[in-house]
C-alpha positions as CSV (number, residue, x, y, z in Angstrom):
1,X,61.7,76.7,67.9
2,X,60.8,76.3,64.3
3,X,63.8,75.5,62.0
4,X,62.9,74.9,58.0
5,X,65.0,74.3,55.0
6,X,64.1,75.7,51.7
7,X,65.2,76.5,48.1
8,X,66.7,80.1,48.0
9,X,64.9,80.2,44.7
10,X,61.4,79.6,46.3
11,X,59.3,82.9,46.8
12,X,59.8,84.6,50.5
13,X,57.0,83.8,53.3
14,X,56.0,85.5,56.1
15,X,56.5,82.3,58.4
16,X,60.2,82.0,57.4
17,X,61.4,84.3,60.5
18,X,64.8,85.3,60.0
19,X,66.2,83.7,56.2
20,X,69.6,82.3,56.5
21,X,71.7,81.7,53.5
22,X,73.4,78.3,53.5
23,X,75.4,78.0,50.6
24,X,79.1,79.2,50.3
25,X,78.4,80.8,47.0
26,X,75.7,83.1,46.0
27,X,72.8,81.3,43.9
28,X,73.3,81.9,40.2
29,X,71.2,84.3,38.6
30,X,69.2,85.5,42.0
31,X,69.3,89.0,42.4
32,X,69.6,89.9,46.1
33,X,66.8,91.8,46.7
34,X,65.0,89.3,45.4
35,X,66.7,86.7,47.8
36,X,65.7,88.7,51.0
37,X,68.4,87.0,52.8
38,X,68.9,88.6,56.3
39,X,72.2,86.8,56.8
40,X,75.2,84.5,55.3
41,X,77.5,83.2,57.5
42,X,79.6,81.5,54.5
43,X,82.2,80.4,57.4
44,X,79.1,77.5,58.4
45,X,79.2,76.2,54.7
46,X,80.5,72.5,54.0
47,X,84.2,73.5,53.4
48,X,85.1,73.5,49.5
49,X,87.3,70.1,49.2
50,X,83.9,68.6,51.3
51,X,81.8,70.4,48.8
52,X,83.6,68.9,46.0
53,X,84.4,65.6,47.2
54,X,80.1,64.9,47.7
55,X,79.3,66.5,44.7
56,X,81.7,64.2,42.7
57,X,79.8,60.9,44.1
58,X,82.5,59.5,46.0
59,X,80.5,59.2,49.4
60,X,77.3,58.1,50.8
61,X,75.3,61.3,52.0
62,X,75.5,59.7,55.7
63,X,79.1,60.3,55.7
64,X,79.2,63.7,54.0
65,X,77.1,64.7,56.8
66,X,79.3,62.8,59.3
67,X,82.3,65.2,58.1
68,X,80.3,68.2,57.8
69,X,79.2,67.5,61.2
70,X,83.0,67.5,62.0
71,X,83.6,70.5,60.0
72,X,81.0,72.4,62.6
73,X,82.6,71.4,65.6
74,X,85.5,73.7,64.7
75,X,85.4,76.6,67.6
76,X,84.9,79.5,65.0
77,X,82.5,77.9,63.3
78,X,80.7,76.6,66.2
79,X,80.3,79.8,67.1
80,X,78.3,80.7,64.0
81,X,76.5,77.1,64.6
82,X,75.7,78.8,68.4
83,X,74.6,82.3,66.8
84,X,72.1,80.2,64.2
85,X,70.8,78.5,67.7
86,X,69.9,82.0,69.3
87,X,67.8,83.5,66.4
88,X,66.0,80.0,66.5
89,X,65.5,80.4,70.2
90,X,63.7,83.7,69.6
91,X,62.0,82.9,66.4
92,X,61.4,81.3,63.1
93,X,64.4,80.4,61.2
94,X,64.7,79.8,57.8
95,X,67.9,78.0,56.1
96,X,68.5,78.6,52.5
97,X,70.0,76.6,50.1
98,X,70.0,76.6,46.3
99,X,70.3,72.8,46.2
100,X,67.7,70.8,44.5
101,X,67.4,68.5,47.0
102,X,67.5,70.6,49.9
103,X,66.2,67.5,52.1
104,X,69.3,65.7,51.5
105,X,71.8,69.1,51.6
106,X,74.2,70.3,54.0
107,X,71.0,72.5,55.1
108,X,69.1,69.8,56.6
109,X,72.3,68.8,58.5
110,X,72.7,72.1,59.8
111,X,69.0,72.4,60.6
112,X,69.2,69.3,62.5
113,X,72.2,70.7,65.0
114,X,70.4,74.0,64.9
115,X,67.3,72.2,66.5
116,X,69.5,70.2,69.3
């Protein structure tokens, strides 16, 4: 199972599988063809008041990813989490984000309880 997390902006490869948009909101100023994202499942996004509440520096990212975690155990979204699990089962996955820092992102939260 291969499971990566990359920068939506970043040029498509042919060893990203199946690319997953991440993000609740489309990246600024990417067209979509461009994008060549073959799904967004917006409903497996950090929620907005989460989204808001980590990008206004109140929390540690350990605990932003301790409620997101929360947020994913929610039945309809953990059955988006379970759909993200099957595509990695038969292939390369790809999770895109448009954070800088996609290394300490809700996408490499996700990637890690797509790889469980």
């Amino acid at each position: 199972m291969s499971v990566r997390v990359r920068r939506v902006y970043d040029p498509p490869e042919p060893e990203d599988g199946v690319r997953v948009l991440v993000d609740r909101l489309w990246p600024r100023g990417l067209a979509k063809d461009a994008a060549r994202v073959d799904e967004w499942p917006k409903a497996i996004t950090p929620s907005t008041e989460l989204r808001r509440w980590y990008h206004a520096g109140e929390g540690s990212y350990e605990e932003f990813a301790g409620r997101y975690e929360a947020e994913l155990a929610a039945d309809e979204v953990a059955e988006l989490l379970g759909h993200v699990r099957d595509l990695a089962r038969k292939g390369d996955v790809t999770l895109l984000t448009a954070s800088k820092t996609p290394g300490q992102s809700h996408a490499a939260v996700l990637a890690r309880l797509v790889k469980s």
